[in-house]
MARMI-770141 format. One line per 3 residues: their letters; for each residue x, y, z of C-alpha. Coordinates in steps of 0.2 Angstrom, whole numbers, plus 5000, padded with zeros to 4 digits. Layout:
<nodes>
a	X,Y,Z | ...
</nodes>
This chain:
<nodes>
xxx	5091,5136,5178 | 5074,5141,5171 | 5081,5142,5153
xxx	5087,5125,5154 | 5069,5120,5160 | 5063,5128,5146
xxx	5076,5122,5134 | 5071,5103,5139 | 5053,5110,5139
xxx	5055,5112,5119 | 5064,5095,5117 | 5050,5086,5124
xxx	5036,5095,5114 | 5032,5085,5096 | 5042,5091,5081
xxx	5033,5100,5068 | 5031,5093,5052 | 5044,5099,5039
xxx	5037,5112,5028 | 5045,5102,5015 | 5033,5089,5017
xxx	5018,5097,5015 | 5024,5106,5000 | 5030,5090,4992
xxx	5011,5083,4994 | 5004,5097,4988 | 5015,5098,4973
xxx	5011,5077,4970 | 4992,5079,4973 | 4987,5095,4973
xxx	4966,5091,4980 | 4972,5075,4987 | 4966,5071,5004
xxx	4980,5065,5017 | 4982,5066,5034 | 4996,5060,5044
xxx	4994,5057,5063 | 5008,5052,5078 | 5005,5042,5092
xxx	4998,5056,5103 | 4986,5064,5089 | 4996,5078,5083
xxx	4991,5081,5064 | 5010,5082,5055 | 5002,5084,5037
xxx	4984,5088,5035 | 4975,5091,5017 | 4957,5091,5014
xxx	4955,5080,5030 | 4937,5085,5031 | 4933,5082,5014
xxx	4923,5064,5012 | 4931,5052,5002 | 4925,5036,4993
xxx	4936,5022,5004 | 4935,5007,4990 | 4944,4994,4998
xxx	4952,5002,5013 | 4935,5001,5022 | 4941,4982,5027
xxx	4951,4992,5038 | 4934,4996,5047 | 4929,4979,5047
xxx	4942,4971,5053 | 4941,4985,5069 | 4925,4978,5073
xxx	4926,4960,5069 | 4941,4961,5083 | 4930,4973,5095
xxx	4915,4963,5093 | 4920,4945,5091 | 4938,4945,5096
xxx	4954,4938,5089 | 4951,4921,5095 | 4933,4918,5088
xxx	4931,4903,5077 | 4918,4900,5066 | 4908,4886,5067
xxx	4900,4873,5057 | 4885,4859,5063 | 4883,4842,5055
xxx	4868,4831,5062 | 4864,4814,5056 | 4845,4804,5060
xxx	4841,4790,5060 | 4840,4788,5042 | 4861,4791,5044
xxx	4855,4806,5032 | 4870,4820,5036 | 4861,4837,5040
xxx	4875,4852,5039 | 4870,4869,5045 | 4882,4882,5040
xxx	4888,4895,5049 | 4895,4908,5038 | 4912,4901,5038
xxx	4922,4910,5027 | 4939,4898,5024 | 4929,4881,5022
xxx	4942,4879,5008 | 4951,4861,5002 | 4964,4861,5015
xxx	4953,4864,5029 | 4939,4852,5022 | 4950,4837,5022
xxx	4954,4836,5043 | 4936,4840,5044 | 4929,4826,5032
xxx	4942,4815,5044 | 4932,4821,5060 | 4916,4816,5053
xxx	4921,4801,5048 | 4926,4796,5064 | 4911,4802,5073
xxx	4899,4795,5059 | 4908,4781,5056 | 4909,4771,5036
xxx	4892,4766,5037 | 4887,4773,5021 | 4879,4789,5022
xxx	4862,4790,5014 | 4860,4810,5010 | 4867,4825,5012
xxx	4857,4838,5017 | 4861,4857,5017 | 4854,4871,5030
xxx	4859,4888,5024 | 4846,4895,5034 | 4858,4907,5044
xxx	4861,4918,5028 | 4844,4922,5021 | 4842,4919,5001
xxx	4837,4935,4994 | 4856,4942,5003 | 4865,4953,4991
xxx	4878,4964,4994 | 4879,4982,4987 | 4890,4983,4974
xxx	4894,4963,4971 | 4878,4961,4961 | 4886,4970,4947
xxx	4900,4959,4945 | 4909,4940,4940 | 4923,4942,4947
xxx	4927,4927,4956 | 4935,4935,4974 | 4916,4945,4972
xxx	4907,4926,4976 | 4890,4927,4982 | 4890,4924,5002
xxx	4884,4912,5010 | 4880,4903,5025 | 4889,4887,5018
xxx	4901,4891,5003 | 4916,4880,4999 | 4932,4885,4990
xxx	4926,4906,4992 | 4911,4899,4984 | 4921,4895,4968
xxx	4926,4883,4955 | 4946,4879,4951 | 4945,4870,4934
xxx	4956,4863,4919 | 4947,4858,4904 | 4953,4849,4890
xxx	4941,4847,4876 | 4926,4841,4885 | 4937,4833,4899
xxx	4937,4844,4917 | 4950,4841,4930 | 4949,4850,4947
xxx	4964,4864,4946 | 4969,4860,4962 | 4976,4845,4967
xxx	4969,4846,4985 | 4953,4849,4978 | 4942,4834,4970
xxx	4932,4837,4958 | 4912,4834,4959 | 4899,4830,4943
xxx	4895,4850,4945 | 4908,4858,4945 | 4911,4850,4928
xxx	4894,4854,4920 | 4897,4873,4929 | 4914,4872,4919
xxx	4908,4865,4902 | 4896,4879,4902 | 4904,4893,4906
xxx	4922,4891,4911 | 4939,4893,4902 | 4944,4885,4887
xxx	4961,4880,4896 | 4964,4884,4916 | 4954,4894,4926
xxx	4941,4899,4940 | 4922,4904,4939 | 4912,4907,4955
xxx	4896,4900,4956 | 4886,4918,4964 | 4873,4917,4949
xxx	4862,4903,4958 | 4863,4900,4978 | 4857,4885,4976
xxx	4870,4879,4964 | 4884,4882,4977 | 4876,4876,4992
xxx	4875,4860,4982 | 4895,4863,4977 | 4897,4864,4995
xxx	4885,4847,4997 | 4897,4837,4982 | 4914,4842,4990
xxx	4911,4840,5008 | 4903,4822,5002 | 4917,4820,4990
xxx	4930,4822,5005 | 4921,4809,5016 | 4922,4796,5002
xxx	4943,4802,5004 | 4943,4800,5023 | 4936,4782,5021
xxx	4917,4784,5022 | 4903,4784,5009 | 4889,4793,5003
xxx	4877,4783,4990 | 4863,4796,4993 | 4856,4815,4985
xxx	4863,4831,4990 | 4849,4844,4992 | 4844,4857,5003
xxx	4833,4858,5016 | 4830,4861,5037 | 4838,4852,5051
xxx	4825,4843,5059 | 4821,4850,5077 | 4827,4841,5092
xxx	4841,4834,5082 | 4856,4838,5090 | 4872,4839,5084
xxx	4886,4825,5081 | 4901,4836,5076 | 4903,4853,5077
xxx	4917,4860,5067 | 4928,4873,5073 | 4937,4883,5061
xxx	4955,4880,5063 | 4960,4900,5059 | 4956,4911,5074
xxx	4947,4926,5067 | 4967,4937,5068 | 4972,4925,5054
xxx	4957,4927,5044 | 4959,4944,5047 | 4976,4944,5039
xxx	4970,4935,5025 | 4956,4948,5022 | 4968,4963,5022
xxx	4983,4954,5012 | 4972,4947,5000 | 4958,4961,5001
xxx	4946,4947,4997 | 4927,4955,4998 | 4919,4939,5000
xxx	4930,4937,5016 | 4927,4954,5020 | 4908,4954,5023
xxx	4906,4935,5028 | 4917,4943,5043 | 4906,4961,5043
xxx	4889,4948,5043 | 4895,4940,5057 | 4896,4955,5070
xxx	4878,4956,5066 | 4874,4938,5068 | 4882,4936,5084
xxx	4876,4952,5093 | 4858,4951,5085 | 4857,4932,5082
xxx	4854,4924,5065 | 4847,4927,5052 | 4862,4936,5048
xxx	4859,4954,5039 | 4867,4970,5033 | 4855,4980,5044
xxx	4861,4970,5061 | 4881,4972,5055 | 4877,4990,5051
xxx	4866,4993,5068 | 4880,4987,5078 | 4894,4996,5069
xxx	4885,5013,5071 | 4882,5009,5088 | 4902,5008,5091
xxx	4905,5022,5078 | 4895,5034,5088 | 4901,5027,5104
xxx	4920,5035,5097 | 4913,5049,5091 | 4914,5043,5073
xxx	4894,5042,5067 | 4896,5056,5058 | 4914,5053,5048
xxx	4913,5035,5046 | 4896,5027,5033 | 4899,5010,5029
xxx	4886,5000,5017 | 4895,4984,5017 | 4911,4976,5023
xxx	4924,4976,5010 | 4923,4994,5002 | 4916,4989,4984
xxx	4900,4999,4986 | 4903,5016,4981 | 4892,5023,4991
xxx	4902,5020,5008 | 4908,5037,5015 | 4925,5040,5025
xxx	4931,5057,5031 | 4952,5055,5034 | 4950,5061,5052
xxx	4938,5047,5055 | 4949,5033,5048 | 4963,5041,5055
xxx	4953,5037,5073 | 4948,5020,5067 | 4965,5017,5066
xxx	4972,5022,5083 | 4957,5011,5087 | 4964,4996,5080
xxx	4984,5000,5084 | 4986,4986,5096 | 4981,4974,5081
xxx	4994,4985,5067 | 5003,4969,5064 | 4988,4962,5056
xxx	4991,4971,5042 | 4999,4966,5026 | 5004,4979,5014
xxx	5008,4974,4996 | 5026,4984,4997 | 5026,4976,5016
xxx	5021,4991,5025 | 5006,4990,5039 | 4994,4998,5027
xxx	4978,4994,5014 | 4977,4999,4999 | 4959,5003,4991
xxx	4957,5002,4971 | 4942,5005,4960 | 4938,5016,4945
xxx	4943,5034,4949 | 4950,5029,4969 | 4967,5026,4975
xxx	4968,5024,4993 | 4980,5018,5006 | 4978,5022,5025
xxx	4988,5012,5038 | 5004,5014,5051 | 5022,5020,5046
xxx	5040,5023,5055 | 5046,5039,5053 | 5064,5042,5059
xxx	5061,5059,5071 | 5040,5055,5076 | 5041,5037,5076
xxx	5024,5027,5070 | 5012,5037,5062 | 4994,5034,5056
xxx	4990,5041,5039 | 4976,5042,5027 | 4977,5043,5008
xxx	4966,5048,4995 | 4966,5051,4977 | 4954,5053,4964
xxx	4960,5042,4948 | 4971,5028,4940 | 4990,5031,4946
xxx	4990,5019,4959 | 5010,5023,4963 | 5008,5040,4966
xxx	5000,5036,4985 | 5017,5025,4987 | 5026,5042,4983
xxx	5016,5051,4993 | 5019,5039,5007 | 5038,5037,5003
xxx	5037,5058,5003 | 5028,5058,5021 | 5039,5044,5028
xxx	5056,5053,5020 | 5052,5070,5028 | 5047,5065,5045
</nodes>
């Protein structure tokens, strides 16, 4: 009787890791870190787990954590429009990260109908909520267009899609018209033929984008704007006509900010934990108060430094066991992942890092967190470490 206690005993204890898995990371990546978790915490493969790590791009993983602890899936961003007297159109922007063509057009409808077609006489832009000196560690040193300035009102990720012929420029998009600057942006610095250019080097210039399409999409919807755009306040005591509600809950734009590991997504949605806990004006200090504050609340404050939101500052810190945490964290939301070989992972890439964390099925521990890093350019061999890992357990 006891022995077969004891034998069901065993059986029910977790299986070890194969000694064959370990040995086959530590043949692929000798001083790699990696660290591979099950459901209950048991360490199945453990290398330099302690050893800090630059995250690059897998630090969204930490953002999107808070974003959905601190504002929830269901949050919606929001953006205020005001009209006086005058009918000038006051908009007050509110960090909206996907104020993008497709969702520009319903809204320009909206407006429209609580405006009405009487022609409006200005457009003026409030992009008070983000203060103008905000830069974001890493960003500045880059043109890249998914690296776009953020902004308390940005349209299109605060870029420009373009064709230009000769000195003709026509809008890349066709849901997308195109505006009198984007295409003296485009003559002056785009592509000879098609591309895209983001307009980070002056936030005045793409607030006023912001100020030409959003007009440009009224004029679509049947209104009319004969006036200026510039920037400027919402006078106080007016109070709003339309408020727009952002049509992705914050879980889609999450996915989209993992999938498409877009960093301007990435710390609009890190600014915002700040702004909403703190109130505005948004700042990297607020988001960064309030994620320590959560960090060390999981016992995390001294495995987990975070700069910014989207991992391109090289300065942000991550220990293996802490992201390994931060993911058991965010388990209940795994399926917001999207994995470029269609696993529930993140890759991180820049110069000299390759990183993946994120969940796996294995056949005998089922899911199981796990943490990759690598120092240099071979960004398959933390796919063969993870096919390695996933093939052995």
């Amino acid at each position: 009787m006891w022995s077969r206690l004891f034998a069901l005993a065993l059986l029910l204890l977790p299986l070890p890791a194969s000694a064959g898995v370990k040995e086959d990371v530590a043949a692929l990546a000798p001083t790699g870190v990696v660290l591979v978790l099950d459901a209950n915490g048991n360490e199945l493969v453990s290398q330099n787990a302690d050893t800090p790590f630059v995250p690059a791009s897998v630090a969204k993983i930490v953002t999107a954590w808070l974003a959905m602890d601190v504002l929830g899936g269901d949050y919606r961003f929001e953006t205020r429009f005001y009209i006086d007297d005058n009918r000038v159109l006051y908009i007050r922007g509110g960090g909206d990260p996907f104020l993008i063509s497709e969702e520009l057009a319903p809204l320009a409808a909206n407006l429209v109908a609580k405006v009405g077609k009487k022609p409006i006489t200005g457009i003026v832009l409030d992009g008070s909520y983000y203060p103008s000196n905000i830069r974001i560690p890493g960003i500045e040193n880059t043109g890249e267009a998914y690296n776009a300035l953020n902004s308390a009102l940005a349209v299109n990720f605060n870029t420009v899609a373009g064709v230009r012929k000769g000195n003709t420029v026509l809008s890349g998009e066709p849901q997308t018209p195109i505006t009198p600057l984007a295409i003296s942006q485009f003559l002056q610095r785009g592509p000879k033929k098609a591309g895209r250019i983001n307009l980070s080097q002056d936030p005045a210039m793409s607030l006023r984008y912001a100020g030409e399409l959003i007009g440009a999409f009224v004029t679509q919807a049947g209104g009319s704007v004969k006036g200026n755009v510039s920037a400027g306040a919402v006078p106080q005591g007016l109070a709003p006509i339309y408020i727009h509600r952002q049509s992705r809950p914050l879980s889609q734009v999450i996915i989209q900010l993992m999938s498409g590991s877009n960093n301007y997504i990435a710390n609009q949605v890190f600014l915002e934990t700040g702004g909403k806990r703190l109130g505005g004006p948004v700042s990297l200090t607020k988001s960064r108060q309030i994620l320590n504050e959560k960090l060390a609340a999981n016992g995390l404050d001294k495995a987990i430094y975070l700069e910014e939101g989207s991992g391109i500052s090289r300065d942000n810190r991550f220990t293996a066991r802490g992201l390994a945490k931060v993911l058991a964290l965010f388990a209940p939301h795994a399926d917001l992942f999207r994995g470029h070989d269609g696993g529930m992972n993140k890759t991180g890439t820049m110069d000299g890092v390759r990183t993946l964390a994120g969940f796996a099925d294995t056949k005998s521990h089922g899911r199981v967190r796990f943490v990759i890093s690598l120092a240099g350019n071979d960004g398959s061999m933390r796919f063969r470490l993870l096919r390695a890992i996933v093939a052995g357990l």
